[in-house]
C-alpha positions, 0 to 999 in steps of 0.5 A: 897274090894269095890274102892273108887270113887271120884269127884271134884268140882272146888272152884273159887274166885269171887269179884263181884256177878253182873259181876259173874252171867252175865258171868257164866250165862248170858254168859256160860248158867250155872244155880244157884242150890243154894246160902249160906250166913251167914248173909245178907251182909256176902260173898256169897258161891254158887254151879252152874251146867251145862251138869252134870258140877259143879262149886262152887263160893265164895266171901270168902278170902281163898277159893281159889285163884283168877288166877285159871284154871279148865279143862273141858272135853266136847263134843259138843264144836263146838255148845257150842261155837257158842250158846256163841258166839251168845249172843255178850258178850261184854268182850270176843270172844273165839276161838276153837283150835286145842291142841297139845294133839289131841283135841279142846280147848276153853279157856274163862276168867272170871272177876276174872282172872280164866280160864276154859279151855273147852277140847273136845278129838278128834277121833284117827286117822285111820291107 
């Protein structure tokens, strides 16, 4: 019997196109890989991508509920977070930390109230 495999992408409520293409992509370096609407001035529905991550966007009432947390596994957070630091966005300055899991985390919010939390385990310590 062949197991399923399975992948997620997180859905996160927006309300603003403006501010959320000048966070997610002006700001994290996320590109557009498509945009869907059912007419013109209908909400807008959109998949976003970076490093192999997807994310789904929507202005859509219902599709999920603004205050939402997604947590990233990475590598690299050191050189991602100075190539974010470096653009001087004017509404957040995010730090790395130290987790009490063994990894370093940086937590950024955006417009809408949700956070992603970019996580990168740190090597076990040798005995």
């Amino acid at each position: 019997m062949t197991q399923p495999t399975f992948s997620a992408i997180p859905i996160l409520r927006i309300f603003d196109v403006a501010k959320a293409r000048e966070f997610y992509l002006d700001f994290l370096g996320f590109r557009v890989d498509w945009e869907h609407r059912f007419e013109p001035k209908l909400p807008l529905y959109m998949q976003l991508s970076r490093g192999g991550m997807l994310l789904h966007l929507s202005e859509h009432h219902g599709d999920a509920c603004p205050g939402s947390t997604v947590l990233v596994t990475t590598t690299g957070l050191d050189d991602f977070h100075r190539e974010i630091t470096a653009k001087g966005y004017n509404y957040m300055r995010p730090g790395v930390e130290i987790a009490p899991w063994n990894a370093k985390l940086m937590e950024v919010h955006d417009p809408f109230g949700n956070r992603l939390r970019f996580n990168e385990p740190l090597a076990e310590a040798t005995k």
